[in-house]
C-alpha positions in Angstrom: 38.3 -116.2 72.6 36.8 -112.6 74.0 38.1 -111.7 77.3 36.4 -108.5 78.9 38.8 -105.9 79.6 39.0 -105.5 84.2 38.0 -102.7 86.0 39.1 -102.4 89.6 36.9 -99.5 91.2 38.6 -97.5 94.2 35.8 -95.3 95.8 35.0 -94.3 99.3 31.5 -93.9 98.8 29.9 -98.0 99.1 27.1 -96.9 96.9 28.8 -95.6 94.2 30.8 -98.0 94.0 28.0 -100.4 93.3 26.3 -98.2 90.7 29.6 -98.3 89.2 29.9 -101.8 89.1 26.4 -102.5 88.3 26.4 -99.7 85.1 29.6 -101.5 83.8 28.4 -105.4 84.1 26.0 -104.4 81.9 28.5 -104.0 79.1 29.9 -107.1 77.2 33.0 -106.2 76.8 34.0 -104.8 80.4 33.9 -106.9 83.9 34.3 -105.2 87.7 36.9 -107.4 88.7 37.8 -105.8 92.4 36.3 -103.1 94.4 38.3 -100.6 97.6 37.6 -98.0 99.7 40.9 -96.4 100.7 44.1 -95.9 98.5 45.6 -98.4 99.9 43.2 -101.3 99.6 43.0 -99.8 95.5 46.6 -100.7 95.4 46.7 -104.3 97.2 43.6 -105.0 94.7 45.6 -103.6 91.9 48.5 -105.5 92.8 46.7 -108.9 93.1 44.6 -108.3 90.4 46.4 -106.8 87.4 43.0 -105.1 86.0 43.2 -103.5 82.7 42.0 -100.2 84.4 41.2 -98.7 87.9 38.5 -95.9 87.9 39.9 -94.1 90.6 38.9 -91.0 92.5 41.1 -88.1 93.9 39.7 -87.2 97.6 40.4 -90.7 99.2 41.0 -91.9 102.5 44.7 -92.6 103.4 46.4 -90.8 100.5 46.3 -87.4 97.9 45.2 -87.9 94.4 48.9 -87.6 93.2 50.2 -90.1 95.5 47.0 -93.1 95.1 47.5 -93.0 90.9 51.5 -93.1 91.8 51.0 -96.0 94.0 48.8 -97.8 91.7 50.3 -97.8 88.5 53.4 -98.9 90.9 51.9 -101.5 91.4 50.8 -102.2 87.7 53.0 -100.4 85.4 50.7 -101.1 82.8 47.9 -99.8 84.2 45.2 -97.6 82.5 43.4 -94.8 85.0 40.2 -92.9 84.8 39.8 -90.3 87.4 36.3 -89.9 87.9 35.4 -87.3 90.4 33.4 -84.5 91.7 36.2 -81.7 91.4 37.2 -79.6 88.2 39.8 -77.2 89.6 43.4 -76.6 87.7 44.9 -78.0 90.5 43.3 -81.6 90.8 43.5 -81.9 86.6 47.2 -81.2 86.4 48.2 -83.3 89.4 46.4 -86.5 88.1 47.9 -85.7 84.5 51.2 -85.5 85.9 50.7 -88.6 87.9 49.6 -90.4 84.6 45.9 -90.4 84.4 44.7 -91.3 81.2 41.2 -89.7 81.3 39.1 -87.4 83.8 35.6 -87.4 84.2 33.3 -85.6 86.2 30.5 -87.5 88.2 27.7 -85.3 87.0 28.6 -87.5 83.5 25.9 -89.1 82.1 26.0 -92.9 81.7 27.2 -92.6 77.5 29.6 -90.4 78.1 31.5 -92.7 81.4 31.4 -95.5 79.1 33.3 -93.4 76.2 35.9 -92.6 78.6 36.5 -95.6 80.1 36.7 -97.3 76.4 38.6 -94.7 74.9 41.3 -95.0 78.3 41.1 -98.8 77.7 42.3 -97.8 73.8 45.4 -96.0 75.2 43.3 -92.7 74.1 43.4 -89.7 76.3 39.7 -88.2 77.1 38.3 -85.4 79.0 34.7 -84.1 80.4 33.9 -80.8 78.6 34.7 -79.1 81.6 37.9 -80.1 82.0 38.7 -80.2 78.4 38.0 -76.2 78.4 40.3 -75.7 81.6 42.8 -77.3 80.1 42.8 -75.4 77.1 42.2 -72.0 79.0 45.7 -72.7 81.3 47.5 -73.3 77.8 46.5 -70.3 76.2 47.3 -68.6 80.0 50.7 -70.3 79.0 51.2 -69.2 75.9 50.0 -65.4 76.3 52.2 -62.9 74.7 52.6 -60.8 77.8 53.3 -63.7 79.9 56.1 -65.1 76.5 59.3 -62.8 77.1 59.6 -62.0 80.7 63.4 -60.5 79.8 61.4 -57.3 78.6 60.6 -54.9 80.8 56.9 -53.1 80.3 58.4 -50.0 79.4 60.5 -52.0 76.8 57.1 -53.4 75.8 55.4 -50.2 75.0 58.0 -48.9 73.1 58.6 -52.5 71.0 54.6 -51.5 70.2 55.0 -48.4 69.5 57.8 -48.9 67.2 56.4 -52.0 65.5 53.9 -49.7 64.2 56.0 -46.7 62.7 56.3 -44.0 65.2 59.8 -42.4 65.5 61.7 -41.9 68.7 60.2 -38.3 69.1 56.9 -39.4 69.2 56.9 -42.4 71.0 58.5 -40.0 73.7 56.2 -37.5 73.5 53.6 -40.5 74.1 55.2 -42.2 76.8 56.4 -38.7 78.4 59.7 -39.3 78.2 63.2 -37.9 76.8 64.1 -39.0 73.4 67.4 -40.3 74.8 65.6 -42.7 77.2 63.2 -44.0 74.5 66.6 -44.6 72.3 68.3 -46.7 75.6 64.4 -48.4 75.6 64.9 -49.4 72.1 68.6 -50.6 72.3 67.6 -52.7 75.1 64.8 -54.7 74.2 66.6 -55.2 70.4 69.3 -56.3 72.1 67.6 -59.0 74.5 65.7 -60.5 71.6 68.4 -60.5 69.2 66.8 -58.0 66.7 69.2 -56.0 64.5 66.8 -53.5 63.1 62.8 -51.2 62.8 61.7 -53.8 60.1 63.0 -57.1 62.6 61.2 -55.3 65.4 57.8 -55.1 63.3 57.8 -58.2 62.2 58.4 -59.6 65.6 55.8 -58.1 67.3 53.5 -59.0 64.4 54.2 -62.7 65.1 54.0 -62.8 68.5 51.0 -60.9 68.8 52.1 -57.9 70.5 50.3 -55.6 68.3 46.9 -54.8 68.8 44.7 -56.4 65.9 43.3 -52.8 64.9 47.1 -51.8 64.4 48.2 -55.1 62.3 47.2 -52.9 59.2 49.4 -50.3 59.9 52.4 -52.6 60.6 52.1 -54.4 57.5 52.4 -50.3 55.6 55.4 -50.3 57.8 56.9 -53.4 56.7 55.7 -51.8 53.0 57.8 -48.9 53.5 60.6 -50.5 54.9 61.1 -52.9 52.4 60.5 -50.2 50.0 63.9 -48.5 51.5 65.6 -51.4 51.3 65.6 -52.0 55.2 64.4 -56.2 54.6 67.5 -57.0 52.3 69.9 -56.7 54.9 72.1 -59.6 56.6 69.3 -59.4 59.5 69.3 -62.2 62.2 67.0 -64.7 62.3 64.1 -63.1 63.8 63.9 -60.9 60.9 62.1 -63.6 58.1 63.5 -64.0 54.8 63.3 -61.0 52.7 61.1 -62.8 49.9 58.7 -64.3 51.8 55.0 -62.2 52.0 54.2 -60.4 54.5 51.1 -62.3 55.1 53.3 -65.0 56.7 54.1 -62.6 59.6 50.9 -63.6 61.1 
């Protein structure tokens, strides 16, 4: 026999909540089983109830976002939740993420797209407004930036890893960054040292990888990497960072 999957909806505002509930009835194969207005109430519903899902927002009376999806999937361990609300900010998405929200929706969503999240949450899926969906992705490439990647290295260390990388010698990198030849050499020691990289052609292929070099200059370091495997600088017993001496250089990249 079908059984509609439950929704419990905990929202301050009386008149969303019965939009909510009246939007959802519509739908076959979902049923408003329980309503509340504080975070509390949510979690006595959720607890008496056992709903399949609570649509849940995060500015509610008696509790933080964080601590009203904690309490109610307490309550119902198997508990799916939709966060539906009216703010988009890094902080909000990431606290109701860590707290174990399945989806987040925006209220400016338009009728389809509530119903796709609350189906696809239902589904054990994970889903996302737009909006959120591109925040999310912009704090992981934030993450993941190369300047943000090896925080050991000083930004000295950094400009003369680049400088390197692409084939200037000691003396000019010096003469670039205005300083002695002997302080580029302690530079270069330093930040080899620290990320374990024996020699130039390690150091090259490195910054290649990790995107240190500026696209215009990824040429060049790739006639570096030429020239040093040319000398015979690739068929040494390298460490790990340096690649395997037969692979092509277009796996650098």
């Amino acid at each position: 026999m079908f059984t509609a999957a439950s929704v419990v909806l905990v929202e301050d505002h009386a008149i969303l909540r019965e939009g909510l509930r009246a939007l959802i009835d519509l739908e076959p194969d979902l049923k408003v089983v329980g309503e509340a207005s504080t975070a509390a109430e949510g979690v006595r519903a959720v607890q008496g109830l056992k709903p399949t899902l609570v649509i849940t927002d995060l500015a509610m009376p008696g509790g933080s976002g964080l601590d009203t999806i904690k309490g109610l999937r307490a309550a119902c361990p198997n508990l799916r939740v939709l966060v539906l609300t009216a703010y988009c900010t890094d902080e909000y998405v990431n606290l109701a993420l860590r707290a174990g929200a399945g989806g987040y929706v925006l209220k400016d969503a338009s009728r389809a797209e509530l119903l796709q999240a609350i189906r696809a949450v239902i589904a054990g899926q994970k889903y996302f407004s737009k909006p959120v969906s591109a925040r999310l992705v912009s704090g992981y490439l934030r993450r993941n930036d190369p300047a943000d990647r090896f925080p050991a290295i000083t930004e000295r260390e950094r400009e003369v890893l680049m400088r390197i990388a692409i084939g200037e010698s000691s003396k000019r990198v010096a003469a670039a960054l205005h300083l002695s030849v002997k302080t580029v050499e302690k530079h270069r020691a330093n930040l080899m040292r620290k990320l374990e990289l024996r020699n130039t052609a390690a150091v090259t292929l490195f910054a290649v990888r990790n995107g240190l070099v500026p696209m215009q200059d990824v040429a060049q370091c790739f006639a570096e990497l030429e020239l040093l495997r040319f000398r015979g600088c690739l068929n040494g017993s390298g460490g790990a960072h340096e690649g395997r001496q037969d692979a092509p250089l277009q796996a650098a990249v």
